[in-house]
C-alpha positions in Angstrom: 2.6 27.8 -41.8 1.4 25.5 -44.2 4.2 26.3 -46.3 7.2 25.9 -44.2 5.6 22.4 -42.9 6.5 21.4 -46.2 10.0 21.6 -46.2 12.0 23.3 -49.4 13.7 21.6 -52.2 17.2 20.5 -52.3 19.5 23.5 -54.5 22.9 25.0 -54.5 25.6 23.1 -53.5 23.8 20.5 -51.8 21.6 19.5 -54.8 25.3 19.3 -57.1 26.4 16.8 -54.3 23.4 14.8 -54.7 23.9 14.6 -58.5 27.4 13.0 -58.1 25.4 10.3 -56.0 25.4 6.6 -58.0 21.5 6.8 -56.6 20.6 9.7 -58.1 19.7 9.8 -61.7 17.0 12.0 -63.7 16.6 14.1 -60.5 15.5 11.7 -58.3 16.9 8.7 -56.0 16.7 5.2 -56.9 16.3 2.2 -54.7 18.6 -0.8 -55.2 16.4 -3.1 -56.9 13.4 -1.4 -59.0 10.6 -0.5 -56.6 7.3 0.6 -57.6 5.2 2.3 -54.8 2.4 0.4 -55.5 1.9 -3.6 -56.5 1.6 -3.8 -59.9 -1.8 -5.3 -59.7 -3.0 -2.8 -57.3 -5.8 0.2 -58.0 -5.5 3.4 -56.8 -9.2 4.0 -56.5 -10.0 1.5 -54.6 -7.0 1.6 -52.4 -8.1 5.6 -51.6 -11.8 4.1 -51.0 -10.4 1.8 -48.3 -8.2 4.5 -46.8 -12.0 6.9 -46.7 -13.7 3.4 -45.2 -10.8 2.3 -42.7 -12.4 0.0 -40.5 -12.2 1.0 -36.6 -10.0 -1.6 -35.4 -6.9 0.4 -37.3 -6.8 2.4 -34.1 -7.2 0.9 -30.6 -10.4 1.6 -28.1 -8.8 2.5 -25.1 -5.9 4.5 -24.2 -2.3 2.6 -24.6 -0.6 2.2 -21.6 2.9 4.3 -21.1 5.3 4.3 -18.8 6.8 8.2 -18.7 10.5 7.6 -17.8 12.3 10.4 -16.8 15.0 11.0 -19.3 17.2 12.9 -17.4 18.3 10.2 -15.1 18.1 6.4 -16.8 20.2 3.9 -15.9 24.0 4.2 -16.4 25.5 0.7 -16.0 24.8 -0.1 -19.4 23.1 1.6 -22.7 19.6 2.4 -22.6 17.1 2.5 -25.6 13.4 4.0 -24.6 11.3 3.9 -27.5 8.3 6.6 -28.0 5.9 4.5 -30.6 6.3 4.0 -34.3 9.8 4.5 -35.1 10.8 7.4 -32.6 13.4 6.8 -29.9 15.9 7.8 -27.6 19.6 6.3 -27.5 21.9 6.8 -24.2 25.1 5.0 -25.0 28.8 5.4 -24.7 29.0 9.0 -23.7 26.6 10.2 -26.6 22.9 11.1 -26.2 20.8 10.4 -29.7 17.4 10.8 -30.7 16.0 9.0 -33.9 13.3 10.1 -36.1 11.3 12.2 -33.4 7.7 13.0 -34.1 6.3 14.2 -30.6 3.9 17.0 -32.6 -0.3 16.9 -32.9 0.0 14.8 -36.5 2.1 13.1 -38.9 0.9 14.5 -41.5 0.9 18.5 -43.4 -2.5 18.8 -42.4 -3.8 19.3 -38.9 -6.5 17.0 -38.8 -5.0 13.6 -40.1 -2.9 10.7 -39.0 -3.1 11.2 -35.1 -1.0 9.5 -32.6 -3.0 6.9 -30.6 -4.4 8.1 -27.2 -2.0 7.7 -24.7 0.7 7.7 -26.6 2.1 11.3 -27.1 2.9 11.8 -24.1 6.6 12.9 -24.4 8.4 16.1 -25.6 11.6 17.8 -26.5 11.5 19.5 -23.2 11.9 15.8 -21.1 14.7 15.0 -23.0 18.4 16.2 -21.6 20.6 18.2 -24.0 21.7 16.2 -27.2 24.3 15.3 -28.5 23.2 13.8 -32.4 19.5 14.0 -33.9 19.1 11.2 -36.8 16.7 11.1 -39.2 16.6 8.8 -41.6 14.3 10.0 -44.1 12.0 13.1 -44.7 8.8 11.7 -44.1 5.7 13.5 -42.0 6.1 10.3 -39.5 9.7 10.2 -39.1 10.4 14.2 -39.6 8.0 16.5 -37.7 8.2 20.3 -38.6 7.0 21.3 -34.9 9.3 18.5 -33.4 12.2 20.0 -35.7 11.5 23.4 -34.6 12.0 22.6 -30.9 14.7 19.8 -31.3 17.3 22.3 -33.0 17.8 24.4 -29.9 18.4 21.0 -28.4 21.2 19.1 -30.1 24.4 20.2 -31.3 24.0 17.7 -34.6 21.9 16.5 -37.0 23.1 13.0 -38.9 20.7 12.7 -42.2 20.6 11.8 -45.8 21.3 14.1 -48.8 19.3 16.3 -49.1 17.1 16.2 -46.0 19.3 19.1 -44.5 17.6 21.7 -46.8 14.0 21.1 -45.0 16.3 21.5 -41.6 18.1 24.6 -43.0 14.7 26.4 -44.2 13.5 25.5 -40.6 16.5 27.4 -39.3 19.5 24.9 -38.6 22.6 26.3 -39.1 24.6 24.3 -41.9 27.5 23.5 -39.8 25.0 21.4 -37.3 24.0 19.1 -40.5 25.9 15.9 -42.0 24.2 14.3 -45.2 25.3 11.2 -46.1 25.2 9.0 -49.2 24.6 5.0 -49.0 27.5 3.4 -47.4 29.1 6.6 -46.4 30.7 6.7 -43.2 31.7 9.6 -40.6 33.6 9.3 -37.2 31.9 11.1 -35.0 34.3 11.2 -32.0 37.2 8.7 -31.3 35.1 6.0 -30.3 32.3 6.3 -32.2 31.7 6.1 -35.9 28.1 6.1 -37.8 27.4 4.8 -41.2 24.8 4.8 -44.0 23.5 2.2 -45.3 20.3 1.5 -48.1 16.8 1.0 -47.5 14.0 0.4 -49.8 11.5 3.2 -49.6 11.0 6.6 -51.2 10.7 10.0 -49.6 8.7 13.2 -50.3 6.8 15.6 -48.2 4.9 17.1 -51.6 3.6 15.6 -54.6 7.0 14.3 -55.9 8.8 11.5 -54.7 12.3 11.0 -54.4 14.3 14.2 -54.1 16.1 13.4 -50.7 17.4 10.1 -50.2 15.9 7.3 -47.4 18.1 4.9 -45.4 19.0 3.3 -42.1 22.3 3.8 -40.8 25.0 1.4 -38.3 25.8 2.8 -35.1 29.3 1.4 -33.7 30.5 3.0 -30.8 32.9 1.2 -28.3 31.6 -2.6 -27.9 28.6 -1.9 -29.3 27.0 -2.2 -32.7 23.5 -1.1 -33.4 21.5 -0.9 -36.7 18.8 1.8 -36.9 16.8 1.0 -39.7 14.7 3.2 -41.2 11.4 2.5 -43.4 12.2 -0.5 -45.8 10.9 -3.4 -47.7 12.3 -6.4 -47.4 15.4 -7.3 -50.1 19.0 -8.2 -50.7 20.6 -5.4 -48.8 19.4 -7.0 -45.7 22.2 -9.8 -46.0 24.8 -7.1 -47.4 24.5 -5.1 -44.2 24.8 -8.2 -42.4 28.2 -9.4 -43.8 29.5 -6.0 -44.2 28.9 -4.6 -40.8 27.2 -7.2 -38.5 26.8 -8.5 -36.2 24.7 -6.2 -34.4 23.7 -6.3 -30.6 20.3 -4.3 -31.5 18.5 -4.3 -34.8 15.7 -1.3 -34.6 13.5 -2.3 -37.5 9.8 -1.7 -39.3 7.2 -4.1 -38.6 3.9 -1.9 -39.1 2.0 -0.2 -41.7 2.3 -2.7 -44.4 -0.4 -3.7 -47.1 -0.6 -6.5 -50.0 -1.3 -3.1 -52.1 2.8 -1.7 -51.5 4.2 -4.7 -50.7 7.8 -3.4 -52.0 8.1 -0.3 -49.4 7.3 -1.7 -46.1 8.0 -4.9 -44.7 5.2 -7.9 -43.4 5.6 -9.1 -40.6 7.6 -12.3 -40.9 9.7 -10.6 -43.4 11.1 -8.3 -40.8 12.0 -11.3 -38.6 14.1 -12.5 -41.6 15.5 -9.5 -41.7 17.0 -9.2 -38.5 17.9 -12.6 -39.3 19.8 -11.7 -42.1 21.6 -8.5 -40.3 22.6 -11.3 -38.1 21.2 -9.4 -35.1 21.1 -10.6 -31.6 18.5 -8.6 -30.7 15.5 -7.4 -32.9 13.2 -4.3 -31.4 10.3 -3.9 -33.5 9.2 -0.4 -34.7 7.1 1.5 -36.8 3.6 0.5 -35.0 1.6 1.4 -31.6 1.2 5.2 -32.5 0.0 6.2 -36.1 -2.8 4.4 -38.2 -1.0 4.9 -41.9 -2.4 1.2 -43.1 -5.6 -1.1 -43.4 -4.2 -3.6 -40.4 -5.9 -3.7 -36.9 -3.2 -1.6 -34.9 -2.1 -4.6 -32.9 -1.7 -7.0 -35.6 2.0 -6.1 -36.8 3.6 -7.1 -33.4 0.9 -10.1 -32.7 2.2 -11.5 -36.6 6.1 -10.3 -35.7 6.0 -12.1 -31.9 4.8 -15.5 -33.3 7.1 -16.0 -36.5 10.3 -14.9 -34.2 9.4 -17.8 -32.1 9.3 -20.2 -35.4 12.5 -19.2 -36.3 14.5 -18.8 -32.6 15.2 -15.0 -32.9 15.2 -12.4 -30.0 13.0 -10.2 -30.1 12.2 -7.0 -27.0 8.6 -6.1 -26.8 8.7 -2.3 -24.6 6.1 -0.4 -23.7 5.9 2.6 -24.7 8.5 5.4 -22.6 9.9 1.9 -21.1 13.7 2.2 -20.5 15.9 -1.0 -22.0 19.3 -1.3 -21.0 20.9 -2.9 -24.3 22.0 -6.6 -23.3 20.8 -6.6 -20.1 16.7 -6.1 -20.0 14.5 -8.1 -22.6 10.7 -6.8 -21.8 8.9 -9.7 -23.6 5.6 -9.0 -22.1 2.5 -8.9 -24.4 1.4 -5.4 -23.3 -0.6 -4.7 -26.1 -3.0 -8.3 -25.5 -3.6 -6.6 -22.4 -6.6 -3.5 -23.0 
């Protein structure tokens, strides 16, 4: 069990793809801009001492509050985003059905008795959801890739959309090929006639074993009929953010980190305010902040992302939605700005 929770190694044909990849080099991916994991100045020791002394407000006291929406019937008079905490979360727009990142399992982690979802909030599983059209994950991660979630989601969806190399975990977990598309940075696929979805760089790492770097991390641009979404995946903050913007924006919806951050690896996960700049920089309309209100994976009090993201978007005039947990959004037309969370 333990085993196949890990995934299995890129090899074959897929691993002579990833070597023609400009990322790839020395048998692993490369960010953009050189990215250590952790600060330069930063020790290891006493990082892992603060991670074996977290202090108690990582986690919240009570029970978050959730709204469970049935999936089967949202609203149809305009798209509809339901997010499930941290950075999983449910897509019905144009026609399609999608599911990002889903992590409904016990954990987030290879082992059963670490990083546990928040009381309250797992609440949701594979079996609410209607059948699928596209799965996307955007890394291979333990909080963004779930074995158990994987297991169930394949009898569910007809596709998975995901970056080299991911698709040999999905494969040894028993996806057919044919169901998996891998894409490279700025790669592009049309999915149907009206609907195309593209690639794009992030600044992170991936592993689910002691090596980093062997699949590839990203976000990816969703464009399908009028609208034009970016679903970011885990990412520091850099010059990309502006590239994406010019290249692709604007975007009606940007989905982006704001949680799990620490002065310690300040180049793989964005603060705060820097994610506000981001969506700034995407030249988004919208920004729905992720990555937080599930898992404790950082130092922070559990509320603190969104308390830190709420105030800088109202220095610097950007929309922001604030959902509860399970709450449907109907893209353009609902913006929940309610401080839930201020509420326990």
């Amino acid at each position: 069990m333990m085993a196949r929770t890990f995934g299995k190694r890129p090899s074959g044909a897929r691993l002579q793809r990833m070597m023609q990849s400009p990322n790839y080099r020395k048998g692993v991916f490369h960010n953009l801009s050189p990215t250590p994991v952790m600060a330069e100045d930063a020790s290891f020791w006493k990082t892992l001492k603060d991670f074996l002394n977290k202090p108690k407000n990582v986690r919240p006291d009570k029970p978050l509050p959730v709204i469970h929406a049935d999936l089967r019937n949202l609203p149809t008079d305009a798209p509809v985003i339901v997010w499930f905490g941290h950075s999983s979360y449910y897509l019905q727009i144009n026609g399609k059905k999608i599911l990002v990142d889903p992590v409904f399992g016990k954990n987030a982690s290879p082992v059963p008795f670490m990083i546990k979802p928040f009381a309250g909030t797992n609440v949701f599983s594979i079996a609410d959801f209607p059948d699928l059209d596209m799965v996307i994950l955007t890394h291979d991660h333990y909080d963004h890739m779930d074995y158990t979630t994987m297991l169930q989601v394949k009898h569910k969806t007809t596709h998975f959309y995901t970056m080299l190399g991911v698709g040999s975990h999905l494969e040894y977990w028993g996806v057919p090929p044919e169901n998996i598309t891998e894409f490279d940075w700025w790669e592009s696929q049309q999915v149907d006639s009206n609907t195309t979805l593209t690639a794009a760089p992030g600044r992170h790492f991936s592993g689910r074993g002691l090596k980093r770097g062997e699949t590839l991390w990203g976000s990816f641009i969703l464009k399908t009929g009028d609208y034009n979404l970016y679903l970011g995946g885990d990412s520091g903050y850099d010059f990309h953010f502006k590239k994406i913007g010019e290249e692709y924006g604007p975007f009606d919806l940007a989905i982006l980190e704001c949680g799990q951050y620490n002065k310690n690896w300040p180049h793989i996960h964005m603060m705060p305010e820097e994610t506000v700049q981001a969506a700034i920089d995407l030249n988004a309309k919208v920004l729905l902040p992720v990555h937080w209100g599930k898992f404790d994976l950082a130092l922070h009090p559990w509320d603190e992302p969104i308390k830190r993201l709420v105030k800088h978007a109202a220095e610097l005039n950007q929309k922001i939605i604030t959902p509860m947990i399970g709450e449907p959004v109907r893209i353009g037309k609902d913006f929940p700005d309610k401080q839930w969370w201020s509420l326990l």
